[in-house]
C-alpha positions as CSV (number, residue, x, y, z in Angstrom):
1,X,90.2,38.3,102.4
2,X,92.9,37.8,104.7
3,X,93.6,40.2,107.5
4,X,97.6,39.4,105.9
5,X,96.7,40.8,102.7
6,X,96.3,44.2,103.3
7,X,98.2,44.4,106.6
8,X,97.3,46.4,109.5
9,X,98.0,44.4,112.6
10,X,100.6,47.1,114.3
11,X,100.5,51.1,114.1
12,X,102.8,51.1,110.9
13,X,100.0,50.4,109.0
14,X,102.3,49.2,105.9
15,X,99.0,47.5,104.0
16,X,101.2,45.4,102.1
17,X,100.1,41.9,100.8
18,X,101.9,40.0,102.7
19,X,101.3,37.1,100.9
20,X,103.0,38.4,97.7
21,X,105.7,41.0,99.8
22,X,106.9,41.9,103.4
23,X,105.9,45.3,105.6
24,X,108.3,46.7,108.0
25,X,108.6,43.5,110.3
26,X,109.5,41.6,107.0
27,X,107.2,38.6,107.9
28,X,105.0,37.1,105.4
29,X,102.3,35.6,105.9
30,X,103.8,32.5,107.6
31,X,104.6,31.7,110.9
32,X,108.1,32.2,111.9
33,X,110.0,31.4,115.1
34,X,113.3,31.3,116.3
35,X,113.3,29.2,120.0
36,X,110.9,27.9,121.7
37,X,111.5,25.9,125.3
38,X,111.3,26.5,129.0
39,X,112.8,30.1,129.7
40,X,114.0,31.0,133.3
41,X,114.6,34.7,133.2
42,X,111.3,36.2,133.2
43,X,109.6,38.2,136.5
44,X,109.3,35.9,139.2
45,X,105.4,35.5,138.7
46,X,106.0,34.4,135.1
47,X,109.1,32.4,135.0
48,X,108.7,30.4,138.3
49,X,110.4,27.2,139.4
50,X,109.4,25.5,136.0
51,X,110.2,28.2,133.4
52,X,108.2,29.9,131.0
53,X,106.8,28.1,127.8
54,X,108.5,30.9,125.5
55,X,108.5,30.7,122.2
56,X,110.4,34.1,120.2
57,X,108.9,34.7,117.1
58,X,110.6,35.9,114.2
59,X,110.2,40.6,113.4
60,X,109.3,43.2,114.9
61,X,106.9,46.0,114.9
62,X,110.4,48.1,116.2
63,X,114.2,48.3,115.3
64,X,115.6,49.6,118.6
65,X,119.2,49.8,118.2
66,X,119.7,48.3,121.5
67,X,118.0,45.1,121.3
68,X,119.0,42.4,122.5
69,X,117.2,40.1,120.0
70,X,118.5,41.7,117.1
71,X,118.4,38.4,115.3
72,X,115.6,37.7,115.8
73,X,113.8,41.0,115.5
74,X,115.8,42.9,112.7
75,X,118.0,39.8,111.0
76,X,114.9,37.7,110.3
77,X,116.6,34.5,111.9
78,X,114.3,31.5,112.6
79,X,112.4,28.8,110.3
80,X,108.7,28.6,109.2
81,X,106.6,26.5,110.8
82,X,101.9,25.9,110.9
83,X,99.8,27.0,113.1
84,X,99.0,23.2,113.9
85,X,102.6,23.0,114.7
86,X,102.6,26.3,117.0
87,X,99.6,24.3,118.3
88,X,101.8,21.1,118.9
89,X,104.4,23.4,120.8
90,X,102.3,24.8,122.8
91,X,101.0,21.5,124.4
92,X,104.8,20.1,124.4
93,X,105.7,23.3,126.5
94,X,103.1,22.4,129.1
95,X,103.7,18.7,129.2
96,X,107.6,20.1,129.7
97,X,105.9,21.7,133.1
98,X,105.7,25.5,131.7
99,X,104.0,27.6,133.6
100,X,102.0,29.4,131.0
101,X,103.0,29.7,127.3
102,X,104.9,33.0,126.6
103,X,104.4,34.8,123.2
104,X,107.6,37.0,122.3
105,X,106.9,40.1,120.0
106,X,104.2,38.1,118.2
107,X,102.0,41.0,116.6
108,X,103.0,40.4,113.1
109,X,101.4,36.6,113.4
110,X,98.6,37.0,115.8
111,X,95.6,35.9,113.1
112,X,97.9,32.6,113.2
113,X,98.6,32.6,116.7
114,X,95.2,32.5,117.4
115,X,94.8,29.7,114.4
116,X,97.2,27.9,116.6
117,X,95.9,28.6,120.3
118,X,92.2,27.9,118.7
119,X,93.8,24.3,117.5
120,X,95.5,23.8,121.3
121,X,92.4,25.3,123.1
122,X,90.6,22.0,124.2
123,X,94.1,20.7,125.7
124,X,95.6,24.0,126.7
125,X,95.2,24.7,130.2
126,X,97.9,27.0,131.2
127,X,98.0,30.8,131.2
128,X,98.9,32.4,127.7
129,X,101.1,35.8,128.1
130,X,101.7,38.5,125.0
131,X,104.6,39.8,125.8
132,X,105.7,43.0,123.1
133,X,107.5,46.0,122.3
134,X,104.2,48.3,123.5
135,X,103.9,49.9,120.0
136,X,100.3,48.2,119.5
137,X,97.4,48.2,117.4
138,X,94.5,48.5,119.7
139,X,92.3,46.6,117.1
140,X,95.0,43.8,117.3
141,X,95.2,43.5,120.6
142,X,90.9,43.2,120.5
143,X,91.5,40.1,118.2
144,X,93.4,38.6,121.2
145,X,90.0,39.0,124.0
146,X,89.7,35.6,125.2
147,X,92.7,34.3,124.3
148,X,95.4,36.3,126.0
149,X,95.1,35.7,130.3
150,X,98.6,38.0,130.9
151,X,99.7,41.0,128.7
152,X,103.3,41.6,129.6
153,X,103.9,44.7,127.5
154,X,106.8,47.6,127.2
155,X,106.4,50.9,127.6
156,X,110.0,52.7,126.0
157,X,109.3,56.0,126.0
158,X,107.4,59.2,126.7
159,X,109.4,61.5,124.6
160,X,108.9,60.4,121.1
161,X,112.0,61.9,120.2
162,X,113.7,59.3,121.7
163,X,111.4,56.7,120.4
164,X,112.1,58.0,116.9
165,X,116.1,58.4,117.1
166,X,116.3,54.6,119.0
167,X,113.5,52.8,117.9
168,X,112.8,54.1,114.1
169,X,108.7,54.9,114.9
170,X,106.7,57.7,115.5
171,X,104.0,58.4,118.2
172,X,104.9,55.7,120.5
173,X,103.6,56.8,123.6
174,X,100.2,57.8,122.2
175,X,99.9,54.1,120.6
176,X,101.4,52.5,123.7
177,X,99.1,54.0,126.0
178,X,96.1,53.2,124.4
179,X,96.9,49.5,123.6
180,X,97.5,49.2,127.3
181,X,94.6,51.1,128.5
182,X,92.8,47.6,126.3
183,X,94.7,45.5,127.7
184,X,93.4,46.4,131.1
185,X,90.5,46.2,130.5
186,X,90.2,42.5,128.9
187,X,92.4,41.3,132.1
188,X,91.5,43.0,135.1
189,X,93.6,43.6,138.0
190,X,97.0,41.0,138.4
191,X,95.4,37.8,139.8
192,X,98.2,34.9,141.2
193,X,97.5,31.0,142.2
194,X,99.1,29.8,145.2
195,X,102.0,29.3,144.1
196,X,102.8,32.9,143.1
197,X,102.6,32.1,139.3
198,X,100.1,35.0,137.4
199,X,96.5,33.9,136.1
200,X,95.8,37.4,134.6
201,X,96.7,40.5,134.6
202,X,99.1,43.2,133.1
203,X,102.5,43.4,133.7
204,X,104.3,46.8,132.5
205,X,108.0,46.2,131.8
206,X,110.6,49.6,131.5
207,X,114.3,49.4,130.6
208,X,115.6,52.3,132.2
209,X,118.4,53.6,129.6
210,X,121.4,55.7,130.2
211,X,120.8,59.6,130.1
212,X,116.8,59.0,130.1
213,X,116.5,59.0,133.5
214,X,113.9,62.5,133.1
215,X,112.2,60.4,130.5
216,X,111.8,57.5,132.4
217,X,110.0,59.3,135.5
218,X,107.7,60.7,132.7
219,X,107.0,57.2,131.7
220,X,105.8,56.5,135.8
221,X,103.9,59.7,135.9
222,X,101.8,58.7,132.7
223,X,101.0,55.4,134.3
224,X,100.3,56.9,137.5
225,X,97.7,58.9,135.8
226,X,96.4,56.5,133.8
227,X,96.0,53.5,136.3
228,X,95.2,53.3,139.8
229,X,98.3,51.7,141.7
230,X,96.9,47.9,141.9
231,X,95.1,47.8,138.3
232,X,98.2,47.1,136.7
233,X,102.4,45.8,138.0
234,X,105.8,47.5,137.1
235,X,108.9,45.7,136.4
236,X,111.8,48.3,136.1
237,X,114.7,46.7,134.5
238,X,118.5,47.3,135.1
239,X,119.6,44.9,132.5
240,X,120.5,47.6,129.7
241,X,124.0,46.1,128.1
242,X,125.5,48.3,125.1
243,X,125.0,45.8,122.2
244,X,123.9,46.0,118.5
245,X,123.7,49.7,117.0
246,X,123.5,51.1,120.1
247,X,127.2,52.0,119.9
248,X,126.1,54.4,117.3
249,X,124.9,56.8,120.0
250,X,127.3,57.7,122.8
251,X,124.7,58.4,124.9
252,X,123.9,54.9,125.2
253,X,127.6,53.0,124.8
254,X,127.6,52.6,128.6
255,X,125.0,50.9,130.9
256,X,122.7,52.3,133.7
257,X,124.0,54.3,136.5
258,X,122.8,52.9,140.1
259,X,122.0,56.7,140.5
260,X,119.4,56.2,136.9
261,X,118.1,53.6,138.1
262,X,117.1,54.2,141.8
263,X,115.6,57.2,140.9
264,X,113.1,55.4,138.6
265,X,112.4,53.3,141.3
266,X,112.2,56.0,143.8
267,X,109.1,57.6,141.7
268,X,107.2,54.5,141.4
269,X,107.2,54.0,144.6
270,X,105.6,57.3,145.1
271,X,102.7,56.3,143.3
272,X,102.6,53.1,145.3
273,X,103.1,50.6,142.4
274,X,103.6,46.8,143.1
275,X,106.2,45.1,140.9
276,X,109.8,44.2,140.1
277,X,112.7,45.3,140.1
278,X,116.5,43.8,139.2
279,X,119.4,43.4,140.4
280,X,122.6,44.8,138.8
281,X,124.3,42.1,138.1
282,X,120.9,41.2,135.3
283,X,123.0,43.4,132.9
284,X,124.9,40.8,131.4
285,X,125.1,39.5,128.3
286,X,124.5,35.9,129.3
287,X,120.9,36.0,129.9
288,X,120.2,36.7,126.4
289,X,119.2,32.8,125.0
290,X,120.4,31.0,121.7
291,X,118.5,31.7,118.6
292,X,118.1,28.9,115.9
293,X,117.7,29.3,112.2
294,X,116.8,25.6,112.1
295,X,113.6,23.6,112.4
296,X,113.4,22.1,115.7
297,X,109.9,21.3,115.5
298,X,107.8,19.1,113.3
């Protein structure tokens, strides 16, 4: 039976069929992307001077109501492609110069990812990198041992409060946590070639939202218990722009105080963290790529 016919690949749990119906992240059982091409605007270690072979894959284990993906993540755009196609991207992205192949919120396709990556394997000689919303299942992130060299995970929220009123899911943190603590251990400690580019390791990525500074430092004091400072990197991001439902709240219809966000980065650097940080100027609505709802592949 097919791990897609009684579904269980994030913390939701739906066990729908998803060869008959759709779960939460209304996939099916078919691969579904949105854009895939060299991508600029990742960490320094992941983007470099070639880009990042990124291809966004259609759902989401998550509805945050400030996402900036929104059409990918809760409209369903994007067109169905096969795994040997995925496959066929994948080596195109390299031959383009990519630095590694980038995986955007791809837990509700991993079996076919890894159809794919399995396909591209013997040709395939660049890093792969799972980068997703945090909210995990730890025995989908096991599926991925071997095949995943960079996990470049969120982590929202300590306060599932908030993860519940933004985000639409319970017990975040708890999941989050323990997907990452997996993660660490398939990948080891951040390892870079000469260049600068990542081989392995985990990156932790945490918008810092406005009002949630408290939660935020919760976030960093988790980690900090968790992980010993060079096991793991921090990006703390500044590039929170009001957009999608997020104007429902008015807690969150303006963007990030410098006052927020230095504090964030004031604790992490307690804890001596290694990382990234962004300038001000990253929260603007122009980074955010073009999403198609047309096959460009095959």
């Amino acid at each position: 039976m097919s791990i897609y016919n009684e579904c269980m690949l994030c913390p939701r749990k739906c066990c729908v069929d998803r060869s008959k119906s759709m779960g939460f992240c209304r996939q099916s059982d078919n691969l579904r992307i949105a854009r895939a091409d060299l991508h600029f605007w990742e960490e320094p270690c992941i983007s470099g001077k070639n880009g990042s072979g990124t291809v966004f894959f259609s759902g989401c284990t998550l509805k945050c109501c400030f996402c900036q993906n929104y059409e990918v993540s809760q409209e369903n755009k994007g067109y169905y492609i096969s795994a040997v196609e995925l496959a066929d991207i994948f080596l195109e992205l390299q031959h383009k110069g990519a630095h590694n192949i980038n995986l955007v919120s791809p837990t509700p396709h991993v079996p076919k990812i890894i159809e794919a990556l399995d396909i591209a394997r013997p040709r395939l000689i660049i890093p792969v990198v799972y980068n997703c919303g945090g909210y995990e299942n730890v025995d989908t992130i096991k599926m991925l041992d071997g095949y995943v060299n960079v996990y470049l995970p969120d982590m929202k929220y300590f306060n599932d409060e908030y993860a519940l009123k933004y985000s639409g899911t319970k017990n975040y943190f708890s999941e989050a946590i323990a997907s990452l603590k997996e993660m660490v251990r398939q990948v080891g400690k951040p390892q870079f070639d000469d260049k600068g580019i990542i081989k392995k390791g985990v990156i932790v990525r945490h918008l810092v939202l406005p009002t949630l500074r408290k939660d935020s430092i919760a976030v960093i004091n988790e980690l900090a218990k968790s992980f010993k400072s060079d096991e793991i990197l921090l990006s703390i991001m500044s590039q929170y722009v009001p957009m999608h439902k997020s104007f429902e709240f008015k807690e969150l219809s303006r963007r990030v105080s410098t006052f927020e966000y230095n504090s964030v980065l004031d604790e992490a650097s307690k804890f001596g963290f290694n990382g990234f940080s962004q300038e001000r100027e990253a929260a603007d609505k122009s980074y955010i790529p073009e999403f198609s709802g047309r096959k460009e592949y095959g």
